[in-house]
LOTI-717248 format. One line per field, with one value per residue (C-alpha): x, y, z; residue number from 1; residue in three letters. Coordinates in steps of 0.001 Angstrom, whole numbers. Each point is the difference from the previous one (the first is absolute). Example, Ala and Ser with C-alpha at 12.3 -4.5 7.8 and 13.67 -1.06 7.14 Angstrom:
% LOTI-717248
c1 = c(12300 / 1370) .
c2 = c(-4500 / 3440) .
c3 = c(7800 / -660) .
seq = c(1 / 2) .
type = c(ALA / SER) .
//
This chain:
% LOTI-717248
c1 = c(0 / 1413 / 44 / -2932 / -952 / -3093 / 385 / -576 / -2367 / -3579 / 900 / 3682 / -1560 / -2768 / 2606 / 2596 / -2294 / 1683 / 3443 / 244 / 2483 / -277 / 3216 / 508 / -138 / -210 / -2806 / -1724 / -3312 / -1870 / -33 / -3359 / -139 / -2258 / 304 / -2785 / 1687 / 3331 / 2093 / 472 / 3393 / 1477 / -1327 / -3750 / 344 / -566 / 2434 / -23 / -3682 / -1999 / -2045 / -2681 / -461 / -3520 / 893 / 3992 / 719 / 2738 / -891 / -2727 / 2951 / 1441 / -3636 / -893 / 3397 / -433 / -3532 / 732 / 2576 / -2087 / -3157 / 2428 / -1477 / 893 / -505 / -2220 / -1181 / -1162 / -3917 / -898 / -2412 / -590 / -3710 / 2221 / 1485 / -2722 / -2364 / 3068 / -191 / -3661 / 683 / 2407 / -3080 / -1932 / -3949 / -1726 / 2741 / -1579 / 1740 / -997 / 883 / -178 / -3623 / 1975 / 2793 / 1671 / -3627 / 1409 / 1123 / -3124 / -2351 / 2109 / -490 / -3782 / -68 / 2190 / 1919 / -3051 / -1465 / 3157 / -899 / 1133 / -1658 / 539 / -948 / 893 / 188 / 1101 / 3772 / 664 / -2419 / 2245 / -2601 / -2060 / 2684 / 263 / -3758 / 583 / 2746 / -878 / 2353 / 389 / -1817 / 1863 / 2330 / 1461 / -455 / 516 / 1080 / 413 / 1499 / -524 / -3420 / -936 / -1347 / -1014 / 3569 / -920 / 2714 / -181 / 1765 / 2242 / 1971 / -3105 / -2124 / 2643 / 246 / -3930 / 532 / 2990 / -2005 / -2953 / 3036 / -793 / 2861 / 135 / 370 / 411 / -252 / 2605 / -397 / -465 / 2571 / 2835 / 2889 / 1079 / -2669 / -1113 / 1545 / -2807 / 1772 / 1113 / -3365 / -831 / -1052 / 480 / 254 / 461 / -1793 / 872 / -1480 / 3095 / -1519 / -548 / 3036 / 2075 / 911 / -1171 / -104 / -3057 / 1239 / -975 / -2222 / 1756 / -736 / 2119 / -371 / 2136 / 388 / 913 / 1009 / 311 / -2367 / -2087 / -2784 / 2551 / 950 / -3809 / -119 / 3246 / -1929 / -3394 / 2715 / 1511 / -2473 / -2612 / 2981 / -875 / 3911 / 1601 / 941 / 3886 / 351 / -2511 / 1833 / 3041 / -1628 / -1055 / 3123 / 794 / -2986 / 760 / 3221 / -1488 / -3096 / 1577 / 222 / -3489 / -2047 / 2167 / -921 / -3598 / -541 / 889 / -1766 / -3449 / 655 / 248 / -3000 / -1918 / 464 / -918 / -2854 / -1394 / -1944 / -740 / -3616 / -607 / 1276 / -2209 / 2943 / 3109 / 1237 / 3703 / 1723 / 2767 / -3436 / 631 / -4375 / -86 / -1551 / 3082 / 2421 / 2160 / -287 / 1511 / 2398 / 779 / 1018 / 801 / 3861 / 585 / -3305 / -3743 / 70 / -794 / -3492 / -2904 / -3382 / -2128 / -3838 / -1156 / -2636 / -2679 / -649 / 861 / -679 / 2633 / 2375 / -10 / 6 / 3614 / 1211 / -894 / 1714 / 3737 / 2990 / 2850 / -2534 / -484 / -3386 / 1202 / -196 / 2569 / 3197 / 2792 / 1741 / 2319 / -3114 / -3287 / -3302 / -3038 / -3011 / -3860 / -134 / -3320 / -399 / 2821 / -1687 / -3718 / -3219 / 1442 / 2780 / 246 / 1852 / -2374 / -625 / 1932 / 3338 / 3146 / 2671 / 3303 / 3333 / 2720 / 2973 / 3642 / -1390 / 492 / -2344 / -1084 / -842 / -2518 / -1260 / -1178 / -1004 / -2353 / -1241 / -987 / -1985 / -1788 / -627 / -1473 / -2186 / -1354 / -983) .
c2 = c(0 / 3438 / 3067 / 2061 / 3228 / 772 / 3675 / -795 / 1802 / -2392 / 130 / -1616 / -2552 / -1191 / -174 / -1619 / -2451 / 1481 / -882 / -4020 / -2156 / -3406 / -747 / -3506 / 1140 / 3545 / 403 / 3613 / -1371 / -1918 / -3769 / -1759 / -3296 / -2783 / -2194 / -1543 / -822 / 100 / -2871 / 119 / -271 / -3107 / 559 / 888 / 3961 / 2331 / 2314 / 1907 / 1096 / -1897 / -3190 / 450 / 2274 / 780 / 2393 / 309 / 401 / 2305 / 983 / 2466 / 1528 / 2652 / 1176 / -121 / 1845 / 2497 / 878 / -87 / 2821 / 2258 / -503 / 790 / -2849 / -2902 / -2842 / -1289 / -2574 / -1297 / -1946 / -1807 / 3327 / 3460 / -2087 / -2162 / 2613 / 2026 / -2559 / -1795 / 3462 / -229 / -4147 / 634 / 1862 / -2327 / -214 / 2594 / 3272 / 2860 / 1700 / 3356 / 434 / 2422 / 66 / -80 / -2043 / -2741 / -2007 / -3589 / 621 / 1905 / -2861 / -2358 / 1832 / 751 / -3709 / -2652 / 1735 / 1086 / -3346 / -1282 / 2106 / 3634 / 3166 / 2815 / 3698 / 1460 / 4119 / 2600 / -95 / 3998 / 283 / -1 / 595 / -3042 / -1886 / 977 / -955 / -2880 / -1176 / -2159 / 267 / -3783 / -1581 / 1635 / -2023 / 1126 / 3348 / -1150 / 3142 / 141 / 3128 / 1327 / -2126 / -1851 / 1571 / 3672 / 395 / 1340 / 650 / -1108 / 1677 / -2469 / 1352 / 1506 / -3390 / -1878 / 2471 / -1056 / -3604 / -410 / 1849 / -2728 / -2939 / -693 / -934 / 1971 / -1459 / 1963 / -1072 / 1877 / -1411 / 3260 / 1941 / -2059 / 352 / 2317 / 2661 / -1257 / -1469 / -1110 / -1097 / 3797 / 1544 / -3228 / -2920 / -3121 / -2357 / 773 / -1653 / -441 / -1822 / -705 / -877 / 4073 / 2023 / -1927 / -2206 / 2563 / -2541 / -1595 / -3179 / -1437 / -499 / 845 / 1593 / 1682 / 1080 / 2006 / 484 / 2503 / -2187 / -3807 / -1161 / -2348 / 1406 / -81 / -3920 / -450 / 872 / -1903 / -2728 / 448 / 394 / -3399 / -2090 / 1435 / -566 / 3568 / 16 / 1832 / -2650 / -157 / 1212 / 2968 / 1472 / 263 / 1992 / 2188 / 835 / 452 / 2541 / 2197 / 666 / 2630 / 1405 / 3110 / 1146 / -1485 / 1636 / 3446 / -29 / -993 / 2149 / 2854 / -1074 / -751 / 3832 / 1306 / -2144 / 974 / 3951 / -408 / -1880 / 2199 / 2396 / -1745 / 639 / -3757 / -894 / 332 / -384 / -1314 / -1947 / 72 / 1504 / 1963 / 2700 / 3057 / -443 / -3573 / 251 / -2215 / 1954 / 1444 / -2983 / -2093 / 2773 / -501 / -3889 / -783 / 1277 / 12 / -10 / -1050 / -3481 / -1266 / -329 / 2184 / -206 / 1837 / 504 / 472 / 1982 / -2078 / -2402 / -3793 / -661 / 2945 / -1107 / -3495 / 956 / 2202 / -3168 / -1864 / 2532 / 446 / -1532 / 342 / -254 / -3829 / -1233 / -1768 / -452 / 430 / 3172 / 907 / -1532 / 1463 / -13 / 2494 / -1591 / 1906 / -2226 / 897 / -1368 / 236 / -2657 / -2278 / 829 / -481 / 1135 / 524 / 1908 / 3909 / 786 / 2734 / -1497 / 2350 / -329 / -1229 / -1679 / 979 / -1837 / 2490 / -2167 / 1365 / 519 / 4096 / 2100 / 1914 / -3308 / -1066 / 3104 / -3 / -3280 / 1025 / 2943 / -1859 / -2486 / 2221 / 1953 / -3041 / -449 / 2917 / 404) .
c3 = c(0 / -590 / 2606 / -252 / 789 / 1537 / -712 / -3874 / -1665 / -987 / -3440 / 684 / 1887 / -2305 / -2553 / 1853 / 1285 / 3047 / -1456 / 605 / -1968 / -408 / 2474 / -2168 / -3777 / 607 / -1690 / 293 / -808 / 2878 / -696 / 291 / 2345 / -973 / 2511 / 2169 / 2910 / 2121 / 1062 / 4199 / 1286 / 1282 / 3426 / -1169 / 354 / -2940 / 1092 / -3506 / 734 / -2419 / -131 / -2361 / -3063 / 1135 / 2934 / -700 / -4243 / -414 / -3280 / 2318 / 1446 / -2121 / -969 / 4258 / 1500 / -3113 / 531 / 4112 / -819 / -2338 / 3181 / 2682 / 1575 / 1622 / -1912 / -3601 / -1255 / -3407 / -476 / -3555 / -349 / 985 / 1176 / 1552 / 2251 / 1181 / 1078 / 2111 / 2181 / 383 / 540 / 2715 / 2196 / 2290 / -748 / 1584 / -592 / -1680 / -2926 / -1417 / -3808 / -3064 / -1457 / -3621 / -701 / -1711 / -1262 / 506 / 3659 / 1019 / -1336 / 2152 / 2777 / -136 / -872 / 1246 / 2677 / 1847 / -668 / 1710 / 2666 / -116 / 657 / -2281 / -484 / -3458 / 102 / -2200 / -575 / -170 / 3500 / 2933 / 2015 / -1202 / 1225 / 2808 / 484 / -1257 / 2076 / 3464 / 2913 / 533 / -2492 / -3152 / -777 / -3540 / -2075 / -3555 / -2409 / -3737 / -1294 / -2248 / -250 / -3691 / -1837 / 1309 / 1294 / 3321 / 2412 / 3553 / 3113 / 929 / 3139 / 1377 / -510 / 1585 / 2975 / 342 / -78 / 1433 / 3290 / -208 / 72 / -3533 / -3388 / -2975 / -3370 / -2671 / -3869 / -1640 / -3902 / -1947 / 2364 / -459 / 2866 / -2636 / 737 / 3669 / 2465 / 2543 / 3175 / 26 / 820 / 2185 / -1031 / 875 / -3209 / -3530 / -2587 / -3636 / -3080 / -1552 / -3381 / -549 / 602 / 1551 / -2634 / -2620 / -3027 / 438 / -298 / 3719 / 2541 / 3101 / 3243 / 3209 / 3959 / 1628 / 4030 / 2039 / 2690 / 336 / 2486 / 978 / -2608 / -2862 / 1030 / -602 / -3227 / -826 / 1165 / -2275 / -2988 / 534 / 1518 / -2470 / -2658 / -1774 / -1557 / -2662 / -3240 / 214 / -3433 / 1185 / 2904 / -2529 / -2129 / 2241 / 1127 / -3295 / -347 / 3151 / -1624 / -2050 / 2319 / 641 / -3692 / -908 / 2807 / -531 / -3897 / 483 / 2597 / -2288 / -2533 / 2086 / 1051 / -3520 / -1318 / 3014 / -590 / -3804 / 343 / 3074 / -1586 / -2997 / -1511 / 131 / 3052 / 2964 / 3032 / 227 / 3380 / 806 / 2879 / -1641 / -1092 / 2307 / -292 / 1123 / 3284 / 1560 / -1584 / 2929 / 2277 / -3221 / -139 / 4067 / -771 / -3332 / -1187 / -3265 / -2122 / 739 / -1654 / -3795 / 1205 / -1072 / -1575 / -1987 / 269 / -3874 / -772 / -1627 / 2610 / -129 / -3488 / -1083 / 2476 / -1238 / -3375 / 617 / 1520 / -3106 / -2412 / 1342 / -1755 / 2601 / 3268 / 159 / 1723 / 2415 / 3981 / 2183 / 456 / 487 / -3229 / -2726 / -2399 / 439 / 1045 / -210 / 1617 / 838 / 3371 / 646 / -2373 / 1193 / 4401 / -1089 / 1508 / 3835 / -932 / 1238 / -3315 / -2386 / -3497 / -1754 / 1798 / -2323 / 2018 / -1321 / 387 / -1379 / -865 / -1986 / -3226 / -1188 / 1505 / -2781 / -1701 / 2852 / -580 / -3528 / 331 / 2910 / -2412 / -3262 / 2002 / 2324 / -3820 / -832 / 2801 / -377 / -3360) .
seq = c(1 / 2 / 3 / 4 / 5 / 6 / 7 / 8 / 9 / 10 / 11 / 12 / 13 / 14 / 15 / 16 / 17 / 18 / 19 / 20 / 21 / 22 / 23 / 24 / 25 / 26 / 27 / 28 / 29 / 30 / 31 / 32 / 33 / 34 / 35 / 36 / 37 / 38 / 39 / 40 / 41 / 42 / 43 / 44 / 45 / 46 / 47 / 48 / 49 / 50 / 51 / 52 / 53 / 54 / 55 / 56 / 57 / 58 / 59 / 60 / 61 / 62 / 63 / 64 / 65 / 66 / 67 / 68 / 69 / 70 / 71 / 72 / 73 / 74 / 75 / 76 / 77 / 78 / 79 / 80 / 81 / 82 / 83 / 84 / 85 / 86 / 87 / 88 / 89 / 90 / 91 / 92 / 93 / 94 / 95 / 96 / 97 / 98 / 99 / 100 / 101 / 102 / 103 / 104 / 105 / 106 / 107 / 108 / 109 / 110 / 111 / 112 / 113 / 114 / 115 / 116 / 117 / 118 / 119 / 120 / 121 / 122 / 123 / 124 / 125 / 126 / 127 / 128 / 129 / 130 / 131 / 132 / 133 / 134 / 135 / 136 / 137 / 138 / 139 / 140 / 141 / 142 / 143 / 144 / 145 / 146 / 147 / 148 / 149 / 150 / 151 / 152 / 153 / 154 / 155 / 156 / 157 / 158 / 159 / 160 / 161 / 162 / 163 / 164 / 165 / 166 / 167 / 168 / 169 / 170 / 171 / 172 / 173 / 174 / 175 / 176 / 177 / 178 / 179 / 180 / 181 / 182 / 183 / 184 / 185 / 186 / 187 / 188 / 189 / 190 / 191 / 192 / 193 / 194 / 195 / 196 / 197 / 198 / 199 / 200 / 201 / 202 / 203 / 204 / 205 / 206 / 207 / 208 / 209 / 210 / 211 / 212 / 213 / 214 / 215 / 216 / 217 / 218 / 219 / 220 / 221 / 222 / 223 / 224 / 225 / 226 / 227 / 228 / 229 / 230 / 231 / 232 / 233 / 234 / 235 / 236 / 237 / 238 / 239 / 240 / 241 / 242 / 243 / 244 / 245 / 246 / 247 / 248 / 249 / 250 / 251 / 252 / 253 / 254 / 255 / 256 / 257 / 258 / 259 / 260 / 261 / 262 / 263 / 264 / 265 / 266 / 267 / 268 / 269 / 270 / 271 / 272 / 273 / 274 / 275 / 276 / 277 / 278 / 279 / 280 / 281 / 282 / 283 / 284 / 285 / 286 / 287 / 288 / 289 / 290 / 291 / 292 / 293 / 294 / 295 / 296 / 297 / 298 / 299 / 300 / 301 / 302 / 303 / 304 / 305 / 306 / 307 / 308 / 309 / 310 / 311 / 312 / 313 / 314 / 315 / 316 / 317 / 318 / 319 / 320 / 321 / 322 / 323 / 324 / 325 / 326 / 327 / 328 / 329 / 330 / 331 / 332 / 333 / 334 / 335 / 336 / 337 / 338 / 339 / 340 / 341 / 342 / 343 / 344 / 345 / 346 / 347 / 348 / 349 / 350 / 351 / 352 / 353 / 354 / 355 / 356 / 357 / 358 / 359 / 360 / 361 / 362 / 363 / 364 / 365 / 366 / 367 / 368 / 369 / 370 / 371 / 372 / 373 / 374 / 375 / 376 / 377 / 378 / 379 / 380 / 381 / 382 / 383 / 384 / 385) .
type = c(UNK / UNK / UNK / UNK / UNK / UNK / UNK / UNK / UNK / UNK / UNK / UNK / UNK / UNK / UNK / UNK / UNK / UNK / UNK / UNK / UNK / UNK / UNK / UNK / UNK / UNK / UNK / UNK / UNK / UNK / UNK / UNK / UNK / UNK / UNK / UNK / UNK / UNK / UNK / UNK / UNK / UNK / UNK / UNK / UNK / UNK / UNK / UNK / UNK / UNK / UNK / UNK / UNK / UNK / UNK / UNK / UNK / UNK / UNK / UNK / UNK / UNK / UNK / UNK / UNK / UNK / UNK / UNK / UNK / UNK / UNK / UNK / UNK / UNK / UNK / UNK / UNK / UNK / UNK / UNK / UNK / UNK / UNK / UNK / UNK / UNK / UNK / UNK / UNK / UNK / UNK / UNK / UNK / UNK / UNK / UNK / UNK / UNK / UNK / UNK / UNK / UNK / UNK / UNK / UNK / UNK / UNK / UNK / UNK / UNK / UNK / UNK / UNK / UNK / UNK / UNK / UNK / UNK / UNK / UNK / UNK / UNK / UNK / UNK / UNK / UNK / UNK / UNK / UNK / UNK / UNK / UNK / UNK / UNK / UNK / UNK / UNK / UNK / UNK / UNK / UNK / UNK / UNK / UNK / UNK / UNK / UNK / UNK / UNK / UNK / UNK / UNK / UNK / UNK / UNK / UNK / UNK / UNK / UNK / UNK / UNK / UNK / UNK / UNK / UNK / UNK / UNK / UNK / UNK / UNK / UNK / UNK / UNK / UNK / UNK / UNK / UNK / UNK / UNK / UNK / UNK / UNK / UNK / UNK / UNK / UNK / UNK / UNK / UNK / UNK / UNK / UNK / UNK / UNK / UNK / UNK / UNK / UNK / UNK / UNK / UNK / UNK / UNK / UNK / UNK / UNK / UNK / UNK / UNK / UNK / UNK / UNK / UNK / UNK / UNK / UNK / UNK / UNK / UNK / UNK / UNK / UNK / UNK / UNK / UNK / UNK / UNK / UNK / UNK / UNK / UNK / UNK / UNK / UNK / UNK / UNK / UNK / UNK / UNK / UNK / UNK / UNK / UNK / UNK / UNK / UNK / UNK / UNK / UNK / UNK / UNK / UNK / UNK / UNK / UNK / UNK / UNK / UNK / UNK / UNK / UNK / UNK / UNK / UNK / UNK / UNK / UNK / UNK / UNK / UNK / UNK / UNK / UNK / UNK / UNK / UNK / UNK / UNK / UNK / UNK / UNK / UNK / UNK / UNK / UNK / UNK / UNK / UNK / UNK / UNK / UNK / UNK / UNK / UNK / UNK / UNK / UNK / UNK / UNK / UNK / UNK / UNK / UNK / UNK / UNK / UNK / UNK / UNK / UNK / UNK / UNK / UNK / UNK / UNK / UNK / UNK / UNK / UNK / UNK / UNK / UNK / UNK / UNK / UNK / UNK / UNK / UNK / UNK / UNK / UNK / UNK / UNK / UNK / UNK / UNK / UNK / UNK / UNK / UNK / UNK / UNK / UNK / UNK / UNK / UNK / UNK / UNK / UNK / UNK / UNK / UNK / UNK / UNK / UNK / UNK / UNK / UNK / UNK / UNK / UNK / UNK / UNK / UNK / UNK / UNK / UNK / UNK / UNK / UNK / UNK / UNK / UNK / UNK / UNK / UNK / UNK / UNK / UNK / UNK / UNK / UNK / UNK / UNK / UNK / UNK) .
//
């Protein structure tokens, strides 16, 4: 291993991979370990650390101790899915703990929890992510267990006050977990302002190539919370593929440049298309007239995120219709990739989703601005012929 420093700036360390050399071949790319298992020594210990590949593959390693260093936190660990590695948070809570959550966020976790999880046995009480205040009503001395955050929330991109939320639930003896997809450790560093664990689906920005499924959790501290969900990860077996946490690895090696250019460029689009005759609002943070504005501007360094959306003018039918008639945006779901995806999420949520019928989700990837742009024109000109 070589001598780092931890001084480094982000940037160095992403594409250092924090500056490890193979110390056999030398090699200054990460090797990848197959292996299911670990032969004992002689006298039946494991004194190198690892028995099984399940809970101990050091393939995870580079991607864990790198992501640990950009969180400032205390340890990570990789799950098969970013699914994978929320629900072993809300797993590791005994039946009966109440949770209070964002009203809008990530679809596929919220129908979990108003399904399964409370099924399973957990209370929750979903609020409005940019309301403080309705957190703190919602929060229950004793009985709150966990204060789940996503910020910015998919897809209106509200912001939430992270240090003052914690303050709140940290006071009623409850965890703060705080989904940190869109922001990147680039932008926002959660354990900062508070919170407890970070959560990332790795499959967005993380990897940045859409070419996995992969998921993270950072802690602030190891304790005996964190060795609970270490347990729901193996026991459930919700592991990263071998081959998987390689290439993620591979992909964090070039976050810092990805989320700088498409943050620029999700600011540019977002300006252009703000006032635009057939464009009824656009959502992103980096708007000085986005209501979250100068609380994103409090906690995110660097840019507001590739995230925004637009609200077309026209209702659903023109909005799906834009959707239908760009070249560069792909129609697809998911974020955070080198490519733009434009998607019409009420669509993809269905009838219980909070999402208006005219929103656009918009994935800004590396492509030239200016050539998102036109694209974006000519098909909202054809929509509204």
């Amino acid at each position: 291993m070589a001598t780092r420093n931890n001084d480094d700036h982000p940037a160095t360390k992403i594409a250092q991979a924090l500056g490890d050399i193979e110390p056999i071949t030398k090699s200054v790319t990460p090797p990848l370990y197959p292996a299911s298992t670990y032969q004992r020594d002689a006298d039946n210990q494991y004194r190198n650390g690892r028995v099984y590949a399940r809970p101990h593959n050091p393939t995870f390693e580079t991607a864990e101790r790198l992501l640990t260093a950009l969180e400032g936190g205390a340890a990570s660990i990789l799950f098969a899915s970013g699914m994978a590695a929320a629900t072993a948070v809300f797993l590791a809570l005994k039946p009966g703990h109440h949770v209070v959550a964002p009203e809008v966020m990530y679809w596929g976790l919220r129908g979990w929890l108003k399904g399964s999880a409370t099924e399973w046995g957990l209370s929750f009480t979903f609020v409005d992510a940019t309301d403080t205040a309705a957190f703190a009503r919602a929060i229950e001395p004793g009985r709150t267990k966990l204060v789940w955050l996503e910020t910015p929330t998919n897809p209106t991109w509200g912001v939430s006050d992270i240090a003052e939320i914690a303050k709140l639930a940290h006071a009623a003896g409850a965890r703060v977990a705080v989904d940190s997809t869109v922001a990147t450790p680039i932008l926002t560093r959660p354990i900062e302002f508070g919170a407890d664990i970070v959560m990332h689906s790795a499959t967005k920005y993380l990897n940045g190539h859409s070419d996995i499924v992969a998921g993270t959790l950072t802690t602030a501290k190891a304790d005996e919370f964190w060795d609970r969900i270490k347990a729901v990860r193996s026991n459930v077996g919700a592991i990263l593929g071998t081959f998987e946490a390689w290439l993620l690895q591979r992909g964090m090696r070039t976050l810092h440049i990805r989320v700088e250019r498409a943050s620029q460029s999700a600011l540019k689009i977002a300006q252009h298309f703000e006032a635009h005759p057939m464009v009824a609002e656009v959502l992103y943070p980096g708007l000085p007239a986005f209501a979250g504005h100068e609380l994103a501007a409090r906690q995110m360094t660097g840019g507001f995120g590739g995230m925004l959306s637009i609200r077309v003018k026209g209702g659903e039918t023109a909005a799906i219709t834009v959707a239908a008639e760009t070249r560069l945006w792909k129609r697809a779901t998911s974020l955070g990739g080198v490519e733009s995806l434009i998607e019409h999420r009420g669509s993809i949520e269905g009838p219980t989703s909070p999402v208006p019928l005219d929103l656009l989700r918009l994935s800004v990837g590396i492509e030239h601005a200016d050539d998102l742009i036109a694209d974006m024109e000519q098909a909202l000109a054809v929509a509204h012929r």
